[in-house]
matplotlib code that plots the C-alpha trace (Angstrom):
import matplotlib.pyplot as plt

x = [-23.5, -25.9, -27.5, -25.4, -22.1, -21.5, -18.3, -17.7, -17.3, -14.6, -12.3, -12.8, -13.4, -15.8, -17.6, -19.0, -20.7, -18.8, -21.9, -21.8, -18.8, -19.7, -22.3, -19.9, -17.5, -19.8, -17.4, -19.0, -18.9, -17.6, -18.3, -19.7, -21.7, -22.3, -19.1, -17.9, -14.1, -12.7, -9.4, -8.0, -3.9, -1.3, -1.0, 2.1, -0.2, -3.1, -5.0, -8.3, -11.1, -9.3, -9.2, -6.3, -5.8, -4.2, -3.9, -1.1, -1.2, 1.9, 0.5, -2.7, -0.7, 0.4, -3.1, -4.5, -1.7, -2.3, -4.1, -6.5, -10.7, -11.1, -9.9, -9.8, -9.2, -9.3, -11.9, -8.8, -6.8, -7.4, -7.0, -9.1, -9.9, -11.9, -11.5, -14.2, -13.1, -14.0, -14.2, -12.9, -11.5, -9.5, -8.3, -6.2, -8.8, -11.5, -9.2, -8.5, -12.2, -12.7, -9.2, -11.4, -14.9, -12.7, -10.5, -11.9, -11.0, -7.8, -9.0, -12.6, -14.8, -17.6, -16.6, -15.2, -12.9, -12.9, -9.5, -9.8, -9.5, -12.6, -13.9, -17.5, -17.9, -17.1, -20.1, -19.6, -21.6, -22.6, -20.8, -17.3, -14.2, -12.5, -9.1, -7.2, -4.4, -7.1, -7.4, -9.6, -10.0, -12.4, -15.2, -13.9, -17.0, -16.6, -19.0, -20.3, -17.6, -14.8, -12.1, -9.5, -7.0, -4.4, -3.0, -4.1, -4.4, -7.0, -6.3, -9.2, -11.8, -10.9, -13.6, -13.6, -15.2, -17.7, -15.5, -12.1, -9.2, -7.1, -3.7, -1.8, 0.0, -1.6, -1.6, -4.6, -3.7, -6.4, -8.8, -7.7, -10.9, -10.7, -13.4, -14.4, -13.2, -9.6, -7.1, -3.9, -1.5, 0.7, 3.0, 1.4, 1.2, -1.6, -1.7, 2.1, 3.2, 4.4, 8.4, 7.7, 10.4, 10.6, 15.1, 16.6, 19.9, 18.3, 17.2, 14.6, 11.1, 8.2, 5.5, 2.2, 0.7, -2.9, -4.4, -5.6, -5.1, -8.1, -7.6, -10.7, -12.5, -10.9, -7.4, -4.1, -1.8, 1.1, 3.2, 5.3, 4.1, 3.8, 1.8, 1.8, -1.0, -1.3, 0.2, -2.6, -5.7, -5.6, -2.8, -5.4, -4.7, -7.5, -10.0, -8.6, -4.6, -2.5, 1.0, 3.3, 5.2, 8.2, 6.6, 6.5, 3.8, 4.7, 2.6, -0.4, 0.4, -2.7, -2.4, -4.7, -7.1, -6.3, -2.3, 0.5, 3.3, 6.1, 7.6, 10.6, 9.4, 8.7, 6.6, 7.9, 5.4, 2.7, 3.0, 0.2, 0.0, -2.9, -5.0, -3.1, 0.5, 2.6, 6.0, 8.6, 10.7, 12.9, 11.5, 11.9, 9.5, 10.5, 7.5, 5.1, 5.2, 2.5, 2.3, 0.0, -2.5, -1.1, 2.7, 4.8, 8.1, 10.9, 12.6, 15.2, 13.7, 14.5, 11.9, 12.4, 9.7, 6.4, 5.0, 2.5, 0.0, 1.1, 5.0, 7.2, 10.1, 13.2, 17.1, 18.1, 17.0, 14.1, 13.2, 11.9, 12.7, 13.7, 16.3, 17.4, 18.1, 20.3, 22.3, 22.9, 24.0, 26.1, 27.9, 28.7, 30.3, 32.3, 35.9, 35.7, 35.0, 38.0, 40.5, 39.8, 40.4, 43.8, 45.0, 43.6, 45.6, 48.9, 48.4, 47.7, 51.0, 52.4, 51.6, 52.4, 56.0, 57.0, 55.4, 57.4, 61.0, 59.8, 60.2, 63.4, 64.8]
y = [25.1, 26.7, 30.2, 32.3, 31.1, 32.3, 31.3, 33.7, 31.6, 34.2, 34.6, 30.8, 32.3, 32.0, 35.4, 35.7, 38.6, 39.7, 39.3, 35.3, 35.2, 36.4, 34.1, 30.9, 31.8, 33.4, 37.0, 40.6, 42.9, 46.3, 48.4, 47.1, 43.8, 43.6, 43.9, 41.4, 39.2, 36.6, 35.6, 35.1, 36.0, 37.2, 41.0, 41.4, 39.4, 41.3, 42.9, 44.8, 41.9, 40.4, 38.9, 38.9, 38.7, 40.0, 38.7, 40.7, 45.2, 45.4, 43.1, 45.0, 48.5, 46.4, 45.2, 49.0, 50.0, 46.9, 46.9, 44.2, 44.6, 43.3, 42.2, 39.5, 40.2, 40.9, 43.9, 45.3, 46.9, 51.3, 51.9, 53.8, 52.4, 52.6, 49.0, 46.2, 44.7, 40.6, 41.0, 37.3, 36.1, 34.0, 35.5, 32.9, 30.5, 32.4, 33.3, 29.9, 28.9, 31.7, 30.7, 27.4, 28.7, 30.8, 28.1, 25.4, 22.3, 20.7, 18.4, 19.4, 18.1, 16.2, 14.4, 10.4, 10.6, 7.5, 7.2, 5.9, 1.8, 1.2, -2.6, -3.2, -4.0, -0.6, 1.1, 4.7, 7.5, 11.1, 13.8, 11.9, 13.6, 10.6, 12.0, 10.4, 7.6, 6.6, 2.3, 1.1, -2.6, -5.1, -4.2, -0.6, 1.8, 5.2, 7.7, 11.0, 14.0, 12.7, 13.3, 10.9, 13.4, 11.9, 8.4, 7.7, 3.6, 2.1, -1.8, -4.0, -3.7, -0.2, 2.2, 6.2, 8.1, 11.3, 14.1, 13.1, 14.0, 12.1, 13.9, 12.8, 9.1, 8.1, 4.3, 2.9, -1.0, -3.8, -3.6, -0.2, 2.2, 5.8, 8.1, 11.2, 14.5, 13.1, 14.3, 12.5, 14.7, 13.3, 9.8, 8.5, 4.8, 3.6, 0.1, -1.0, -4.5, -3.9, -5.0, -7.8, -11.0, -14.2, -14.5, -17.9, -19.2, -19.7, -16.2, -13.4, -15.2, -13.0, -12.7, -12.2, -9.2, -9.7, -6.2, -3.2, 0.6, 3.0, 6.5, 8.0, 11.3, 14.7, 13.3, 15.3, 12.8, 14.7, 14.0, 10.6, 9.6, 5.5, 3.5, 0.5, -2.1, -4.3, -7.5, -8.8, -6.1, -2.3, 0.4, 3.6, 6.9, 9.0, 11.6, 15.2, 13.8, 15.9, 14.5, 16.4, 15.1, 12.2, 10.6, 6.3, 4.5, 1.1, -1.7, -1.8, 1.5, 3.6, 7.3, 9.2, 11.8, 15.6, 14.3, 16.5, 14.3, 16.6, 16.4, 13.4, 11.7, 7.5, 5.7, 1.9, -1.4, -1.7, 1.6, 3.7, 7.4, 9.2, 12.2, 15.4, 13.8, 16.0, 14.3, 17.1, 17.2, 13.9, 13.1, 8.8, 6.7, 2.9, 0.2, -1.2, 1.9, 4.4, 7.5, 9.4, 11.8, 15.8, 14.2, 16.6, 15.3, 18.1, 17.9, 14.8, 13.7, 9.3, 8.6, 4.8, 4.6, 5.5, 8.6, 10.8, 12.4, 16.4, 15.5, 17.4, 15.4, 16.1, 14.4, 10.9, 8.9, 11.4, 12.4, 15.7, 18.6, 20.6, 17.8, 17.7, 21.3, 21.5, 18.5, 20.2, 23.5, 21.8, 19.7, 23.0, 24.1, 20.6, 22.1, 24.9, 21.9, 20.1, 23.3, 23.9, 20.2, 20.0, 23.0, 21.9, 18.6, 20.5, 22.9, 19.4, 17.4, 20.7, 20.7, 16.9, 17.7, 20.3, 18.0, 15.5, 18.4, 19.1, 15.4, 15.1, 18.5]
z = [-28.3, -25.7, -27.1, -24.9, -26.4, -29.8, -32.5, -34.8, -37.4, -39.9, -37.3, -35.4, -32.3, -29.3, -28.2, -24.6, -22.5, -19.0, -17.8, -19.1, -17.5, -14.5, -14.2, -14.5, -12.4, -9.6, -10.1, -9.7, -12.3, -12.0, -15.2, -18.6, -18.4, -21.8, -23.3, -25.5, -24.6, -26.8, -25.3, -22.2, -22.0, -20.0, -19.1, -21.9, -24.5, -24.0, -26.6, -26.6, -26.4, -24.3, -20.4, -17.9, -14.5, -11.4, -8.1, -6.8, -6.3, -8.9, -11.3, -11.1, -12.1, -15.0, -15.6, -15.9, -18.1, -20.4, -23.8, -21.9, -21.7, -18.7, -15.5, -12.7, -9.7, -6.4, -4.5, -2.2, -4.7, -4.5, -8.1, -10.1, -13.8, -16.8, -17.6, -17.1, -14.1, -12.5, -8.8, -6.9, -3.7, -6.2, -9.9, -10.9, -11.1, -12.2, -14.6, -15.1, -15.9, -18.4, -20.8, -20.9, -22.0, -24.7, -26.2, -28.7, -28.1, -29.6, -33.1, -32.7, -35.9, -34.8, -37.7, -38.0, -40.7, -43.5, -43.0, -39.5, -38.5, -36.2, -35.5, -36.7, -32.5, -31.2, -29.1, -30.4, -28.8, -30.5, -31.5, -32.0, -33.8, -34.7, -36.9, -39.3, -38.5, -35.9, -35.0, -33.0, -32.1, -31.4, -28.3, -27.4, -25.8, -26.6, -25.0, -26.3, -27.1, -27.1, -29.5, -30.9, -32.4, -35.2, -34.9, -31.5, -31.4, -28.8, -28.0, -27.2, -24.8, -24.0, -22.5, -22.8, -20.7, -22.2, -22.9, -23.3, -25.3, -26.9, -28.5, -31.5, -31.3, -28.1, -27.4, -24.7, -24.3, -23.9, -21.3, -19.9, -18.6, -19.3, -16.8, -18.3, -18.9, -19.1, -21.5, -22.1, -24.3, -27.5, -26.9, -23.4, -23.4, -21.3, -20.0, -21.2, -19.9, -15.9, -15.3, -13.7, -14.2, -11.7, -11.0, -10.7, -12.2, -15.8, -16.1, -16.0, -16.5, -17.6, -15.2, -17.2, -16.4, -16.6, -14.4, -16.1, -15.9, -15.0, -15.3, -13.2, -14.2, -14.9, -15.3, -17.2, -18.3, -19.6, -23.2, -23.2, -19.9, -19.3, -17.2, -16.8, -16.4, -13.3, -13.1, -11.2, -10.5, -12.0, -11.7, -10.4, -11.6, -8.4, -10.2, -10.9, -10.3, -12.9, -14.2, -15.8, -19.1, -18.6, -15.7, -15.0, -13.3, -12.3, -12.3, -9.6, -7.8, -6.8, -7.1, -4.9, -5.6, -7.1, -6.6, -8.6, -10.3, -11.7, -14.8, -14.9, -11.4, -11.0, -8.6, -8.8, -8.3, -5.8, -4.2, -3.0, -3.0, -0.8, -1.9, -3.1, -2.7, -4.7, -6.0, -7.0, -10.5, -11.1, -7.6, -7.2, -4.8, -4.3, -4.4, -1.9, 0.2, 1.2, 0.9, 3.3, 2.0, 1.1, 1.5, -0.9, -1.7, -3.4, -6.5, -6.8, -3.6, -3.3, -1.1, 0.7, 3.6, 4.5, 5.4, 7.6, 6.5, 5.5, 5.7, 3.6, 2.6, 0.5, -0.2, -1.1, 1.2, 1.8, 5.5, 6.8, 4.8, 7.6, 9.1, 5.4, 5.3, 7.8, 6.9, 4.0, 5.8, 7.8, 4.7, 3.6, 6.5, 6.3, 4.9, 7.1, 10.1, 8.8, 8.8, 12.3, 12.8, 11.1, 13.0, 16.3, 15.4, 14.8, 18.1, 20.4, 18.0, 19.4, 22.9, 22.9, 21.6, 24.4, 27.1, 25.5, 25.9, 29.6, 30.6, 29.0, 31.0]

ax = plt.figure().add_subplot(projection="3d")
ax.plot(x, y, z, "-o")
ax.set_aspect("equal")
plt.show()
């Protein structure tokens, strides 16, 4: 712990200076530089010691009127306060930044508990908090701060990166490479079996898969999110990529860099995703495809072709958002299309009829 961060150790809590603060995050201090924050929370769930942040006029009224210590945000808004204030170009992540210098880390101990399974092999670096429930098999390199929370099972031949988190129950298969900084939250299985089966008339024949996963640096792997390992070659997850819970990564696809995967969404086999690709809720992709760097596709979107880079896509198939928009508008218009249609088709049945009496006369 570096001399300007202090825990008070009664309360389990981490003290730091504005000042401190505004060092980190490169924010200007308007009032008290020496006061004292220990939390970081929403303007409702502020208390006095406190840090929130507004980004918006409104929110900032709010902010004032809050039980808060301090607050981010931006040098525009005319209001007069007594409150400390963080002056940024951009409060939410400043904001951001400070929640993490003032939360502990989740199943920090420095400790290896006596009740974990580790292999006389494993490389283990310094200042490990190694929980409980913990195995750990056969040549497995773990580097320094990293912490294996409750039952978290590492297969052989695994490497962790320095600084990452492991949550309760999570499984890291054989050979799979973890950068650092990543965390992967509770029931993620890392480097699961691909679906891979050869079809003929006898039946579905099991394709070994014999790749790897590698989750590169700065990684969020959400709760009960599976990837699976290669079936020849790795399955990348790009540095600073963040996937929501629920999410399957087939076998060999390559995620890019700082990409957004939303809660329930699947990439199949072989498919490659460019940087900051952002795949909507539920949102489907179809193997050996690419997708083209800051492609977002919308919730639900099924998308079955490749892309250009910045498209925004939505529907099922997915195509340009706009062009799915107003297929949709006019779907909705459809019954009122078919009324007119009917009663156009009565009026010409009509016409037809009195030609029809005209010839006869």
């Amino acid at each position: 712990m570096s001399e300007n961060r202090r825990e008070n150790k009664e309360e389990n809590k981490i003290e730091l200076k504005v000042s401190e603060l505004a060092e980190k995050t490169d924010a200007e201090v308007v009032g008290n530089p020496e006061l004292l924050v220990d939390s970081a929370s929403g303007i409702d769930e502020s208390r006095k010691g406190s840090v929130t942040f507004a980004d918006k006029e409104e929110y900032f009224k709010e902010a004032v009127n809050s039980a808060a210590s301090v607050i981010v945000t931006k040098s525009d808004f005319q209001i007069e306060t007594e409150k400390t204030l963080l002056i940024t170009e951009h409060p939410r992540r400043v904001y951001a930044q400070i929640a993490k210098f003032l939360t502990k880390r989740p199943y920090y101990s420095g400790l290896i508990s006596d009740k974990a399974v580790i292999d006389k092999s494993v490389e283990l670096g310094s200042n490990l908090s190694i929980h409980a429930g913990v195995v750990i098999a056969e040549n497995v390199k773990i580097a320094d701060n990293s912490i294996l929370a409750p039952g978290v099972i590492i297969g052989p031949d695994v490497e962790i990166g320095e600084g990452t988190l492991l949550h309760p129950g999570v499984i890291i298969e054989r050979d799979s490479i973890i950068g650092k900084y990543v965390i992967i939250q509770s029931g993620a299985v890392i480097g699961s079996d691909g679906f891979g089966f050869a079809t003929d008339e006898n039946g579905h024949h099991k394709i070994p898969q014999q790749g790897n996963v590698i989750i590169e640096s700065e990684v969020e792997i959400g709760a009960n999110v599976t990837i699976d390992r290669g079936a020849s070659g790795p399955t990348i997850i790009g540095r600073g990529s963040k996937l929501d819970n629920l999410i399957q990564i087939g076998h060999n696809v390559e995620v890019g860099e700082e990409s957004l995967l939303v809660a329930l969404s699947g990439i199949a086999g072989s498919t490659k995703l460019g940087r900051r690709v952002i795949l909507g809720g539920q949102a489907g992709v179809v193997g050996h495809i690419k997708l083209a760097a800051h492609t977002t596709a919308a919730a639900r979107a099924m998308v079955t072709s490749p892309t250009k880079e910045g498209d925004f896509i939505s529907g099922a198939p997915a195509r340009d958002h706009r062009d799915a928009l107003k297929e949709q508008a006019a779907l909705r218009r459809l019954p009122k299309y078919l009324k007119k249609i009917r009663k156009l088709e009565k009026e010409v049945e009509q016409k037809l009829a009195e030609l029809e009496n005209l010839k006869e006369e």
